[in-house]
gemmi code that builds the backbone of each chain (N, CA, C; Angstrom):
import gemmi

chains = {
    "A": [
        ("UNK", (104.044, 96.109, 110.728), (103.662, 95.350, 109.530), (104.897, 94.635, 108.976)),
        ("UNK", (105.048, 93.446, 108.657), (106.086, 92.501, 108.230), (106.325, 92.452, 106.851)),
        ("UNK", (105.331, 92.789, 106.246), (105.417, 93.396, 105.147), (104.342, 94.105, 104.194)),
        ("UNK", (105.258, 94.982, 103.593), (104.456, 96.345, 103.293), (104.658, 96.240, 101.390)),
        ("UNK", (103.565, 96.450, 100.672), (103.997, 96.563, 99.322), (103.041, 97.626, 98.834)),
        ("UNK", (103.896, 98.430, 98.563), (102.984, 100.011, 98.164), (103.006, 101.378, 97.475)),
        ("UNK", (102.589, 101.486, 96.352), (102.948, 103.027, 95.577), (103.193, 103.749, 96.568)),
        ("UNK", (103.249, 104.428, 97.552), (103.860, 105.292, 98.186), (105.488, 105.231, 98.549)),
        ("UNK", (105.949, 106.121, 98.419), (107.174, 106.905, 98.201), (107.589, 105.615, 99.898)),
        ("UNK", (108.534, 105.170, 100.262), (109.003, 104.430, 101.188), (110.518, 105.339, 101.695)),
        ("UNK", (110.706, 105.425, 103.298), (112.084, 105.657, 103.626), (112.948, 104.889, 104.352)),
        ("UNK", (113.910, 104.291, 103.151), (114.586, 103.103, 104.123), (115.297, 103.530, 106.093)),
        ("UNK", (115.715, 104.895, 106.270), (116.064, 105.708, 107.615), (115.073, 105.383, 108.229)),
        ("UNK", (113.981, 105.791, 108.134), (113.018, 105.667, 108.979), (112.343, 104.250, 109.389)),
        ("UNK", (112.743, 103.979, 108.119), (111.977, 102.277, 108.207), (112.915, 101.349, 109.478)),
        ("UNK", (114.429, 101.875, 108.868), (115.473, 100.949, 110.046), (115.566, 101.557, 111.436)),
        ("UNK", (115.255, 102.541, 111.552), (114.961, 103.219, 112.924), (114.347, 102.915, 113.419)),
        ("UNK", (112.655, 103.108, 112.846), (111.538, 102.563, 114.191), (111.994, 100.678, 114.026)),
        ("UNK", (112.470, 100.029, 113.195), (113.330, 98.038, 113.504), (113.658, 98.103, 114.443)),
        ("UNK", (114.995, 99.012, 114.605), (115.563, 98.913, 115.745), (114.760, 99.183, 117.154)),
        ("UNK", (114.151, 100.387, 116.806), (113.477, 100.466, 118.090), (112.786, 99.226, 118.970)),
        ("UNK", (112.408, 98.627, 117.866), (110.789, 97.388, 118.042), (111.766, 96.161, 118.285)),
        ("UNK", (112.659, 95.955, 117.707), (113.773, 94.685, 117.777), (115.058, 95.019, 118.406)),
        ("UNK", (115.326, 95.291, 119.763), (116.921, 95.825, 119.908), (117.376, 94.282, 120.431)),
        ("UNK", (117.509, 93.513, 118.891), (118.203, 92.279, 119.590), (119.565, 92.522, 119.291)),
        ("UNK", (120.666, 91.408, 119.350), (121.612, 91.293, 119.618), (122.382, 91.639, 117.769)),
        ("UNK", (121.786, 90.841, 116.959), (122.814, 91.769, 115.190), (121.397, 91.881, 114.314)),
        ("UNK", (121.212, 92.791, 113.704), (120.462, 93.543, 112.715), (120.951, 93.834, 111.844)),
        ("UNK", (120.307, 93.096, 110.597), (120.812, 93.559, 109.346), (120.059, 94.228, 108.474)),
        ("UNK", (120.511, 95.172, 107.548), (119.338, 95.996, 107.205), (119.696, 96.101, 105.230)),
        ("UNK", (118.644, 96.512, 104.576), (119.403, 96.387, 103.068), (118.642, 97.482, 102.553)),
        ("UNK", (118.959, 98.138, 101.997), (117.917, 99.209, 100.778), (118.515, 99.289, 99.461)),
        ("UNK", (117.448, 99.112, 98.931), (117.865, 98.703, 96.924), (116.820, 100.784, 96.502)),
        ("UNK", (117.869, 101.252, 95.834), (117.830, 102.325, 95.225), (117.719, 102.113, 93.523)),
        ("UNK", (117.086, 103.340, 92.819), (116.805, 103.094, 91.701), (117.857, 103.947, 91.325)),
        ("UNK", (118.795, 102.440, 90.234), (119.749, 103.110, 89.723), (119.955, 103.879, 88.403)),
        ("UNK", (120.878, 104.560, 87.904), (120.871, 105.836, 86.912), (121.567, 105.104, 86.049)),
        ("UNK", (121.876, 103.519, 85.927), (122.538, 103.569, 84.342), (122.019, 102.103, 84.620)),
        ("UNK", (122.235, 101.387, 83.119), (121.931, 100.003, 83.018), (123.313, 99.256, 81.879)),
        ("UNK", (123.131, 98.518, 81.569), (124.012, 97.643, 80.715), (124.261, 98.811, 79.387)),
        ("UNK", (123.019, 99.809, 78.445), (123.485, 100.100, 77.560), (123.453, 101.906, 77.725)),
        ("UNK", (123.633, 101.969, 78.868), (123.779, 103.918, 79.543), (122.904, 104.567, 80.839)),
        ("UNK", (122.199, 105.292, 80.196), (121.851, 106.026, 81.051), (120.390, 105.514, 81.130)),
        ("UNK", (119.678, 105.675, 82.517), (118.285, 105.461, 82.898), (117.501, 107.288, 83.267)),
        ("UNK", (116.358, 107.427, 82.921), (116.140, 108.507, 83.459), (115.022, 108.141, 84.599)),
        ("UNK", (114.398, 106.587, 84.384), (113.094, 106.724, 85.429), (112.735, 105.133, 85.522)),
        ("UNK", (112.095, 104.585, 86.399), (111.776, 103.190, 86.470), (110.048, 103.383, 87.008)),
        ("UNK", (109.404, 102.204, 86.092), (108.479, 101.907, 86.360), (108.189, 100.407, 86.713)),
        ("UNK", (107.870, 100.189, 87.636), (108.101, 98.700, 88.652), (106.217, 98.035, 88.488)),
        ("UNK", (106.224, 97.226, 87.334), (104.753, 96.979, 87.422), (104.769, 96.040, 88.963)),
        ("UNK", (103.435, 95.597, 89.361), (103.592, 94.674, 90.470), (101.890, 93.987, 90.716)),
        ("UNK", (102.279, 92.834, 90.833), (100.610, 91.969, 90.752), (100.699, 91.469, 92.585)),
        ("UNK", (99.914, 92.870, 92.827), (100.443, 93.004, 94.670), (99.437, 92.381, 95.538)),
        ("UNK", (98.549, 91.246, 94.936), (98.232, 90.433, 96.083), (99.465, 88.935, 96.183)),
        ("UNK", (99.452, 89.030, 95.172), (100.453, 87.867, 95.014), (102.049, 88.401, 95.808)),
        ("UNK", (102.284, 89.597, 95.282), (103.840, 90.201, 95.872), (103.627, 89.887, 97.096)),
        ("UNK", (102.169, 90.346, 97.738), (102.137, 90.332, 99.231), (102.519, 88.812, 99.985)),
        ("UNK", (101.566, 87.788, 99.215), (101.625, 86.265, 99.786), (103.229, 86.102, 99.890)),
        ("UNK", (103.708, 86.108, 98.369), (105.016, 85.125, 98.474), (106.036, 86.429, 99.746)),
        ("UNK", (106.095, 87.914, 99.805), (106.682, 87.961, 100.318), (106.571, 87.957, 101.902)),
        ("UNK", (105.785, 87.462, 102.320), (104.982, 87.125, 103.913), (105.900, 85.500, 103.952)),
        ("UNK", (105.465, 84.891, 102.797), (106.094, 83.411, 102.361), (107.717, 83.738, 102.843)),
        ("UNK", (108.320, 84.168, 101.805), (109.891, 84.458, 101.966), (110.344, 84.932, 103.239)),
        ("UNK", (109.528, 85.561, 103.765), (110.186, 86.138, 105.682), (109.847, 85.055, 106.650)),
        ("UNK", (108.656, 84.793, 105.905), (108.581, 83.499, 107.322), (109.865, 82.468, 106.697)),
        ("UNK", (109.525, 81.983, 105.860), (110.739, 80.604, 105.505), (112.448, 81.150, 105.897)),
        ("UNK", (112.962, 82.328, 105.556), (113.754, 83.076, 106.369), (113.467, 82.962, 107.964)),
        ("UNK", (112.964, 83.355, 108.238), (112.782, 83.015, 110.012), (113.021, 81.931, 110.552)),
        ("UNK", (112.449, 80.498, 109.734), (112.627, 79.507, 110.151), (114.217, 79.004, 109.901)),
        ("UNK", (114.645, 78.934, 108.350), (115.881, 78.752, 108.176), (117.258, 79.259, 109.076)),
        ("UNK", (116.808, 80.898, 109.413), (117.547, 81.354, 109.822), (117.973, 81.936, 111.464)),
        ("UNK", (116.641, 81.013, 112.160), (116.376, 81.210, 113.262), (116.387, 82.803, 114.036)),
        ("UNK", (115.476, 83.676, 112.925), (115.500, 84.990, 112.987), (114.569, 85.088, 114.631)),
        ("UNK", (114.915, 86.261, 114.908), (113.902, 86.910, 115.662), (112.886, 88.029, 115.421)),
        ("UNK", (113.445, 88.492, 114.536), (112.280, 89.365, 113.839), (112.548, 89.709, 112.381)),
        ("UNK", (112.152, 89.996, 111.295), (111.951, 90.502, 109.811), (110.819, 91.267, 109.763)),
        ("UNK", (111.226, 92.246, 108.656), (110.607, 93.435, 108.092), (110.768, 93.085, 106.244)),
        ("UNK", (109.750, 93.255, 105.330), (110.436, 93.195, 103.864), (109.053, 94.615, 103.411)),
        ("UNK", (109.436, 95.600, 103.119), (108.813, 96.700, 102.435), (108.851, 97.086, 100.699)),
        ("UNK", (108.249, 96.746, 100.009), (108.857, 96.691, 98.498), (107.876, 98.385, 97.619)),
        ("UNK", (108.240, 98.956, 97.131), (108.036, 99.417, 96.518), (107.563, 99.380, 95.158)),
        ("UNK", (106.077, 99.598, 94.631), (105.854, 99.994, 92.876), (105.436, 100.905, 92.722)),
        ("UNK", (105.354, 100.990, 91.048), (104.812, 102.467, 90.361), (105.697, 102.981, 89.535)),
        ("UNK", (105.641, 104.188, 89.335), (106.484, 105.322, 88.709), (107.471, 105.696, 90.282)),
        ("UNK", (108.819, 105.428, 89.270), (109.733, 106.334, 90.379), (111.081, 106.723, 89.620)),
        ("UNK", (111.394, 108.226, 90.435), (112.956, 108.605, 89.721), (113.885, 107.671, 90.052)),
        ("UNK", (114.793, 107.988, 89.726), (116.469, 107.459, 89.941), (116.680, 107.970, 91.506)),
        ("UNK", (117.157, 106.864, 92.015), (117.367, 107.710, 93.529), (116.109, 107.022, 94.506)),
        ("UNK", (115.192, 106.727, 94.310), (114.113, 107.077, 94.855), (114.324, 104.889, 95.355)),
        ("UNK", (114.047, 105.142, 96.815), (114.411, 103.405, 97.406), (112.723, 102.322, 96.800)),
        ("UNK", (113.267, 101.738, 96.819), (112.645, 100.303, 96.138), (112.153, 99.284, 97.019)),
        ("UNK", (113.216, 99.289, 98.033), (113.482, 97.914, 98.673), (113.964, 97.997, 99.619)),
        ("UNK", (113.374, 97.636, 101.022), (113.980, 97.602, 102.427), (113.590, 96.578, 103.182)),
        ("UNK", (114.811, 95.796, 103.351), (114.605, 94.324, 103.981), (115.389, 94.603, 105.443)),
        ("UNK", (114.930, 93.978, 106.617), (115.660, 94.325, 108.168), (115.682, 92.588, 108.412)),
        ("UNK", (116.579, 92.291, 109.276), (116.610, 90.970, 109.976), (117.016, 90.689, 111.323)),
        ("UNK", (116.905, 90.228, 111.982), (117.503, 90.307, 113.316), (117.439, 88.898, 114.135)),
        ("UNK", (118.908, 88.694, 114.612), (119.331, 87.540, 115.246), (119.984, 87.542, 116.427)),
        ("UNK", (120.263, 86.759, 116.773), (121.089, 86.545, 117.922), (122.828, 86.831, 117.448)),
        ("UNK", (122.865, 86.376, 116.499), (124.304, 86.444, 115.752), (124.624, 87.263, 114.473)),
        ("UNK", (125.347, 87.963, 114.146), (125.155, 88.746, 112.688), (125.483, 87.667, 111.808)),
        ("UNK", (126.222, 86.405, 111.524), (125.965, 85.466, 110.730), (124.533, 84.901, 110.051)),
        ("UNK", (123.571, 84.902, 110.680), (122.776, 84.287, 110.385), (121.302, 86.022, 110.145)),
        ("UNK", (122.021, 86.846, 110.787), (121.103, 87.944, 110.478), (121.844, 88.643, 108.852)),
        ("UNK", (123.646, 88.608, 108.668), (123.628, 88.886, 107.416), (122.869, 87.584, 106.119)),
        ("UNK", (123.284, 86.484, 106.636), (122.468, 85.536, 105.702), (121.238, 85.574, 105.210)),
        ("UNK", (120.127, 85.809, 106.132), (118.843, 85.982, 106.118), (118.523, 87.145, 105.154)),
        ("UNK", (119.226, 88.115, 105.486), (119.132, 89.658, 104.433), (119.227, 88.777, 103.398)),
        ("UNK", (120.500, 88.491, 102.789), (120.584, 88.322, 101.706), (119.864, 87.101, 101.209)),
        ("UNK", (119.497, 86.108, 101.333), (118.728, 85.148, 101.095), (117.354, 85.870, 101.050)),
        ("UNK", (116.732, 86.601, 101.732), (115.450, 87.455, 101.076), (115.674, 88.151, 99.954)),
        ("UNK", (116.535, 89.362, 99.980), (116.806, 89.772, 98.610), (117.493, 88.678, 97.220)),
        ("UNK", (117.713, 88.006, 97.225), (118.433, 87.136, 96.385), (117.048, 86.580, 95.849)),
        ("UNK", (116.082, 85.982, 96.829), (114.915, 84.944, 96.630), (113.962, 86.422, 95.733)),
        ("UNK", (113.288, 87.252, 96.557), (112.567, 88.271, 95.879), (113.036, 88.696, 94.473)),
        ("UNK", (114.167, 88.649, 94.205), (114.347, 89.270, 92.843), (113.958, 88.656, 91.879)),
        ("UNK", (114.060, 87.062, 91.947), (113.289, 86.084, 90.724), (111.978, 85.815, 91.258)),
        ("UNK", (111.977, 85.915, 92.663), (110.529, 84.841, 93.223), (108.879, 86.300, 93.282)),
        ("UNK", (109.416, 87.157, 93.779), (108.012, 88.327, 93.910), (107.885, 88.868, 92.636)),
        ("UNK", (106.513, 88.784, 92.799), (105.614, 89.156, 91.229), (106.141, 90.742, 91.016)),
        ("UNK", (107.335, 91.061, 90.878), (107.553, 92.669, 90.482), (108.452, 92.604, 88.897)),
        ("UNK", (107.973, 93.770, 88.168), (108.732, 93.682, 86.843), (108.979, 94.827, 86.288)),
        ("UNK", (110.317, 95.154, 86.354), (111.014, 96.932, 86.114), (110.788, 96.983, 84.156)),
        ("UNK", (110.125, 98.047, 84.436), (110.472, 98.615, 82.579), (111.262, 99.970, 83.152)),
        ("UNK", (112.443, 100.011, 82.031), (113.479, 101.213, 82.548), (112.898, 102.341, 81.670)),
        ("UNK", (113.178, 103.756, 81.858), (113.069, 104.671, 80.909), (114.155, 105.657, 80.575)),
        ("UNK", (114.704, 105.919, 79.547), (115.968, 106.299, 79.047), (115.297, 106.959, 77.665)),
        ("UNK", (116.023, 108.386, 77.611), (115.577, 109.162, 76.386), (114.147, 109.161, 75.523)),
        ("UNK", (113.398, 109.153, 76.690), (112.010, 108.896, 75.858), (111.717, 107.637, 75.792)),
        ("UNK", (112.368, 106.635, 75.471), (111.980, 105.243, 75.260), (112.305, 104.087, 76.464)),
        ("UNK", (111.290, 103.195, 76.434), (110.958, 102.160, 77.679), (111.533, 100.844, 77.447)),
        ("UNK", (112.061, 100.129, 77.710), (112.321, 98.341, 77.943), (112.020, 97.803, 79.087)),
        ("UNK", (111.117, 96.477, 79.066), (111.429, 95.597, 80.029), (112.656, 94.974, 80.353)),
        ("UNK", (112.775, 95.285, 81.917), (114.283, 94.459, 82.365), (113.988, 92.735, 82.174)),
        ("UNK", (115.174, 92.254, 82.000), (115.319, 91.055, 81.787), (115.919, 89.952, 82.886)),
        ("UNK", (115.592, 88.970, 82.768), (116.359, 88.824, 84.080), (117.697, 88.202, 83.811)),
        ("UNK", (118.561, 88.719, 84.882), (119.844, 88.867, 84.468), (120.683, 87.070, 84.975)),
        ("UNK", (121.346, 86.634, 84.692), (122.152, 85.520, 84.967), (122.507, 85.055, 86.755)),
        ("UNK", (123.398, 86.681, 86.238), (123.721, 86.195, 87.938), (122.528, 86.288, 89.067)),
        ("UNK", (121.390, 86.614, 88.798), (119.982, 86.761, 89.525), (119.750, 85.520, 89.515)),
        ("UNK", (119.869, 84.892, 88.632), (119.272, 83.199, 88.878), (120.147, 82.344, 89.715)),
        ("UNK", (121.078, 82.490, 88.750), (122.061, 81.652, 89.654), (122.341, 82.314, 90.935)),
        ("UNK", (122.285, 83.717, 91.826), (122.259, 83.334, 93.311), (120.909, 83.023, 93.599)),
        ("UNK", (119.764, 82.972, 92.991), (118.570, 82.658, 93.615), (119.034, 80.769, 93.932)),
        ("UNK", (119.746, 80.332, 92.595), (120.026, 79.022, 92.513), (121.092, 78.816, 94.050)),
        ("UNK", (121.433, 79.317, 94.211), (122.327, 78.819, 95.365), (122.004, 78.477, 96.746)),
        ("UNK", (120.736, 79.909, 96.932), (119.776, 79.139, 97.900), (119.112, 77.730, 97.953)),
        ("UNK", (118.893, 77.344, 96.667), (117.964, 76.537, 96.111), (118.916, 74.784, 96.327)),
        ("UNK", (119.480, 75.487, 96.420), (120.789, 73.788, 96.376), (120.680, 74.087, 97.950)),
        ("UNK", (121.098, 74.738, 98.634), (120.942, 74.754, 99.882), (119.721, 74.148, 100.829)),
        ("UNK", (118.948, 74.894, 99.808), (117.281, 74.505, 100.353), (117.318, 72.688, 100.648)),
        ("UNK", (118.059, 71.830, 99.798), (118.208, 70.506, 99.377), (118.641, 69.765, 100.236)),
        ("UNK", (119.653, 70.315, 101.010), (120.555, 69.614, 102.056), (119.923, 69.932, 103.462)),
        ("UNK", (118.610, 70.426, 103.505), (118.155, 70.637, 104.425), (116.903, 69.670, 105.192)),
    ],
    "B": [
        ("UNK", (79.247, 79.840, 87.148), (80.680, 79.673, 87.332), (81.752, 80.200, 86.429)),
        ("UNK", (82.686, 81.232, 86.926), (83.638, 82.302, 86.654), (85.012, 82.269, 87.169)),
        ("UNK", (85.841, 82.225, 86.557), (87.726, 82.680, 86.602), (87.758, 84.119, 86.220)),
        ("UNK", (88.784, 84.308, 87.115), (89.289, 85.649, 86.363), (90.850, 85.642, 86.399)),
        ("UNK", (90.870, 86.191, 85.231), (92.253, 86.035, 84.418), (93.226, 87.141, 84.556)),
        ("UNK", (94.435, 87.604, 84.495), (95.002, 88.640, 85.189), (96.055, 88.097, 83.903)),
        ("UNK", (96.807, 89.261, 83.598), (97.671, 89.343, 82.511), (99.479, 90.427, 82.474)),
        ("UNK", (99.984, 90.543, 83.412), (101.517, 91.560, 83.569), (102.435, 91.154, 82.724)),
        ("UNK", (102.643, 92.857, 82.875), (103.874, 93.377, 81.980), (104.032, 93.098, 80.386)),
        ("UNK", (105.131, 92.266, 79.935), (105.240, 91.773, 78.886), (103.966, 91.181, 78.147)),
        ("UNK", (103.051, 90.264, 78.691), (102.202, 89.688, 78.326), (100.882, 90.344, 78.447)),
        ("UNK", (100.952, 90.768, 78.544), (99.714, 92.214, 78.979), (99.672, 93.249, 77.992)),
        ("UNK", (101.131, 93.854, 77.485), (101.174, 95.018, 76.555), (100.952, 93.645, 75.036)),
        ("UNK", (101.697, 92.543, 75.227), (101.624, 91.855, 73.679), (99.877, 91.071, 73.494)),
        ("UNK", (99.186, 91.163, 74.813), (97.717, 90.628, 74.726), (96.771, 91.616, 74.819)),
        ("UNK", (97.511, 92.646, 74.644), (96.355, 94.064, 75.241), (95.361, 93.801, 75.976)),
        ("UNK", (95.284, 93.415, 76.714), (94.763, 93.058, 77.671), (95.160, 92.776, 79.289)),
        ("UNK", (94.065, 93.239, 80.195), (94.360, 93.567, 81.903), (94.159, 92.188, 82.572)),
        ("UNK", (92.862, 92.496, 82.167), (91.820, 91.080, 83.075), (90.803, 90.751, 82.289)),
        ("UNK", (90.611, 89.455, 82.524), (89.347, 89.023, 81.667), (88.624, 88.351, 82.815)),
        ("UNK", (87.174, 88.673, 82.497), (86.449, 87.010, 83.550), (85.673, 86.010, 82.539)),
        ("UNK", (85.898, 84.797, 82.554), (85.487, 83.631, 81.642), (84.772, 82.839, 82.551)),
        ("UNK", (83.502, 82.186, 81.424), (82.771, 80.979, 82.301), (83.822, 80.095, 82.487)),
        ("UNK", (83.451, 79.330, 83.445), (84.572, 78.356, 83.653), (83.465, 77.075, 82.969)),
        ("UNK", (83.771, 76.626, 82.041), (83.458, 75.523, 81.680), (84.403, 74.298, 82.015)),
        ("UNK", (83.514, 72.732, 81.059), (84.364, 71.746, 81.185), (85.135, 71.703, 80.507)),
        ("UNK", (85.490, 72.089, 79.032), (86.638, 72.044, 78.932), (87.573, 73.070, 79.489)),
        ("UNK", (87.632, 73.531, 80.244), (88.646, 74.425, 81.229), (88.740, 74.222, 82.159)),
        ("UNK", (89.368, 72.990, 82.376), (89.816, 72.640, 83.846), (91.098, 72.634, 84.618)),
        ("UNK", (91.635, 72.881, 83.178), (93.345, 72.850, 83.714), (94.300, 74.226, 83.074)),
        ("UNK", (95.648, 74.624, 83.467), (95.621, 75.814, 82.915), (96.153, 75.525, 81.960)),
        ("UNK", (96.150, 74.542, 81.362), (96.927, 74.095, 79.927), (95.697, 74.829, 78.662)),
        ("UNK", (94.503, 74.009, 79.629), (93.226, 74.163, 78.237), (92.954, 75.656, 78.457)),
        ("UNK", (93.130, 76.702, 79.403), (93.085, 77.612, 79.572), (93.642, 78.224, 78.447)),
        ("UNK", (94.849, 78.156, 78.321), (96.173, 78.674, 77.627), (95.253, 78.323, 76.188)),
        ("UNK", (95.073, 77.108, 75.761), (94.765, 76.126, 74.518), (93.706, 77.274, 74.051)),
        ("UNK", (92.752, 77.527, 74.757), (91.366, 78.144, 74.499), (91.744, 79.707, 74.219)),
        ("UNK", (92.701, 80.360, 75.017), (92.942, 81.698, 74.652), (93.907, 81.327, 73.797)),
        ("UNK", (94.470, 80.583, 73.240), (95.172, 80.756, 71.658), (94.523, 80.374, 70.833)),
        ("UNK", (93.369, 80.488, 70.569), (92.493, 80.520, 69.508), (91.862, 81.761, 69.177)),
        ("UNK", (92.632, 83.123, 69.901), (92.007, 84.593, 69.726), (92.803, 84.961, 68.777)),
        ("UNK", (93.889, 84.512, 68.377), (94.597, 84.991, 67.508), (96.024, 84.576, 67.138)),
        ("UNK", (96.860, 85.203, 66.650), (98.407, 85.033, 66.829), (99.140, 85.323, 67.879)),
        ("UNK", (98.611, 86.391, 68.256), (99.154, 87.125, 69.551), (98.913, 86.001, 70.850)),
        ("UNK", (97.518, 85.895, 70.689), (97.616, 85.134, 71.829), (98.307, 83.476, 71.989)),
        ("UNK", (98.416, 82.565, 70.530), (98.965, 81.696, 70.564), (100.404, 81.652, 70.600)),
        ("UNK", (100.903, 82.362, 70.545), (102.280, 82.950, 70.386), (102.896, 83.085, 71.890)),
        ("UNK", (102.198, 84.370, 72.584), (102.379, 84.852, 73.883), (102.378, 83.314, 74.658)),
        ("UNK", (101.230, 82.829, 74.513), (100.939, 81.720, 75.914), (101.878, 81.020, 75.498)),
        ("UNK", (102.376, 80.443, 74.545), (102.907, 79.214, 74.193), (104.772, 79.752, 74.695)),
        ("UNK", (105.009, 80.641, 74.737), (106.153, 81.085, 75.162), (106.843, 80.301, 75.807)),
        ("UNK", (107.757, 79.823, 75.658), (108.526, 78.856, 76.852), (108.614, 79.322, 78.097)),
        ("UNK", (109.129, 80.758, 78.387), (109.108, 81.462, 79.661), (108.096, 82.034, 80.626)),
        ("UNK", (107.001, 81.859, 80.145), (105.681, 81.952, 80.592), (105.629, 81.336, 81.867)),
        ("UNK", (105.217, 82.271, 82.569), (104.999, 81.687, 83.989), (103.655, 81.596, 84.238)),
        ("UNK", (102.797, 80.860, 85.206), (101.303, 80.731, 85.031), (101.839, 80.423, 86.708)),
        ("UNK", (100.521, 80.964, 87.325), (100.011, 81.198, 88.429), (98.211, 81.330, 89.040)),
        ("UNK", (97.896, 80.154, 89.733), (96.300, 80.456, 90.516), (96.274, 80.377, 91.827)),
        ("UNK", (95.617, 81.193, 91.924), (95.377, 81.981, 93.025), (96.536, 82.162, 93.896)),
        ("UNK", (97.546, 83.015, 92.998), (98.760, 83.882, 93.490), (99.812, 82.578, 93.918)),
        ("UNK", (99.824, 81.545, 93.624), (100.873, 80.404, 93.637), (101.058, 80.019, 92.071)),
        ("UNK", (102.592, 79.975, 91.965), (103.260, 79.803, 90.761), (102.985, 77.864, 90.295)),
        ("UNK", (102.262, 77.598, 89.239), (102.503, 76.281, 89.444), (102.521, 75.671, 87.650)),
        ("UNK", (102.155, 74.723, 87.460), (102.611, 74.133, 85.986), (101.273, 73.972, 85.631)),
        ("UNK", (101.845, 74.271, 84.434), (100.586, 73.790, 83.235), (99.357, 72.860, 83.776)),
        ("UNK", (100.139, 71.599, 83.783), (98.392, 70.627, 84.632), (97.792, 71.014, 85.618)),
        ("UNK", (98.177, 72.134, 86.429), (97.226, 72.377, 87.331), (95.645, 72.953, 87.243)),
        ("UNK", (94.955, 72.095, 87.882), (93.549, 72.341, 87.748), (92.927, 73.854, 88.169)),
        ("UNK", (91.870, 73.810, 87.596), (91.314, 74.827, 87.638), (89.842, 75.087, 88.075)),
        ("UNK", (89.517, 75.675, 89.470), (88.089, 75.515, 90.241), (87.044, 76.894, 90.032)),
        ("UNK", (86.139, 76.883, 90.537), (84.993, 77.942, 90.445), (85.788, 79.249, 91.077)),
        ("UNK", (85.871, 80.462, 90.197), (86.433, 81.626, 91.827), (87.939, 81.968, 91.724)),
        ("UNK", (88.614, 80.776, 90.793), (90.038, 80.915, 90.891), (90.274, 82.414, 90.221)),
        ("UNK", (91.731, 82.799, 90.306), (92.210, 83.723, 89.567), (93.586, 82.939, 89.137)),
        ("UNK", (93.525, 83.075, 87.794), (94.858, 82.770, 86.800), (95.625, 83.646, 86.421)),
        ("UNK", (96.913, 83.863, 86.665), (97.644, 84.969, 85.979), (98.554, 84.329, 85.095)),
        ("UNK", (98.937, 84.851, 84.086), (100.022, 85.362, 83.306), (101.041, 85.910, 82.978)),
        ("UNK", (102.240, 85.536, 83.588), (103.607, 86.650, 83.577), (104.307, 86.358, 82.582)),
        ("UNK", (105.546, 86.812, 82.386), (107.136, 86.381, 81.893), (107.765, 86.090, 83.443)),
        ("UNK", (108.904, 85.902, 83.205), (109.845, 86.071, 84.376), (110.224, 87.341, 85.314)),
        ("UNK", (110.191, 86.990, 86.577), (110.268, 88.618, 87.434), (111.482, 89.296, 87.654)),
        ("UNK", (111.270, 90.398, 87.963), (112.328, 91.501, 87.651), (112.352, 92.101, 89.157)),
        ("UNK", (111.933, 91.933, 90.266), (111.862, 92.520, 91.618), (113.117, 93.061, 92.133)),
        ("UNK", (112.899, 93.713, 93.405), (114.104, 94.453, 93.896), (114.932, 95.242, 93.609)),
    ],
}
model = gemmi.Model(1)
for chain_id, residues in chains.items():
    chain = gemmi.Chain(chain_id)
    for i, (resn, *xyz) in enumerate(residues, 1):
        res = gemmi.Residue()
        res.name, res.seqid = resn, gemmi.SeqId(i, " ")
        for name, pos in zip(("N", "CA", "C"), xyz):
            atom = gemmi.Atom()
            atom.name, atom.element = name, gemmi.Element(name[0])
            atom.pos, atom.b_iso = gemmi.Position(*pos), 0.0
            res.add_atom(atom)
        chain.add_residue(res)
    model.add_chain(chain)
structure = gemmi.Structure()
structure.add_model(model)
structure.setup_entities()
């Protein structure tokens, strides 16, 4: 499956294991986003990741293929995680695979960079009893923006 | 003839509201008059839609205000996303 979006608990090990198995091309790049334990004003105790998952599903089917093409991949994987989850607990597992690790590290990151503003997902943190929606942060735009100038010259 | 309306996160807890399904009439053809028509429920709702950061989306593609609106569609409602 190329991509997977799903309340169930996800393991990025296992996920990059059976990649490799299915893709033993020449560079593989692999990424896992963990839920972290502090934010801008302390401590986090728990994240809840709302997600409007027919849509998560389209654009992120969207984002691996347009990755593939850009990046003349040979294979992608993007697995996203929602729901209730602790600190610790993985989020996010993106795989890529190329002929070259240039263009297989690029591809990683140009999916994760694009998903963070572009897929319908939206973290409320939880800390001492009380909840906030995350916001989106600066430097999130502006590297989404960098693809985006790129996208231009193409 | 029916839309159904979909509402996350931010805009969802300030509209109390999940999903709605609406006749699709003529004046609702675009998601502007969409927006126009649900800010007449209240403050909340003229407030929320009118948001500058409001993102609007049919049928799971992100697009602008003038976009039209057909029999069947689904319209959503976000803020800005928080993924990964």
């Amino acid at each position: 499956m190329l991509v997977h979006v799903t309340d169930e608990t996800i393991d990025p090990g296992d996920l990059a294991t059976r990649f490799y198995s299915r893709h033993p091309d020449a560079a593989v790049a692999t990424f896992a986003g963990f839920v972290r334990d502090f934010n801008d004003y302390g401590r986090v105790d728990s994240l809840f990741l709302e997600c409007y998952v027919e849509m998560a599903t389209r654009v992120l089917n969207d984002l691996g293929n347009k990755a593939k093409q850009r990046f003349g991949l040979r294979a992608w994987q993007i697995v996203h995680r929602y729901g209730e989850m602790e600190t610790a607990d993985p989020i996010v597992f993106v795989a890529t695979s190329a002929d070259h690790r240039v263009e297989a590290f690029a591809a990683c990151e140009f999916v994760m960079d694009t998903l963070k503003t572009d897929a319908p997902f939206w973290k409320r943190e939880h800390s001492g009893g009380a909840g906030h929606w995350v916001t989106v942060k600066g430097v999130d735009t502006d590297r989404r923006e960098r693809w985006s100038t790129e996208d231009l010259d193409q | 003839m029916t839309i159904t309306v979909k509402f996350f996160s931010l805009i969802r807890e300030a509209l109390e509201t999940e999903q709605l399904t609406l006749e699709l009439t003529d004046s609702l053809r675009t998601v502007e008059a969409l927006k126009n028509e649900l800010g007449l429920r209240g403050k909340a709702w003229s407030e929320t839609l009118s948001h500058p950061n409001l993102i609007q989306a049919v049928n799971q593609r992100v697009v602008f205000p003038e976009e039209g609106i057909e029999d069947g569609d689904e319209v959503a409602f976000f803020p800005p996303m928080t993924g990964g």
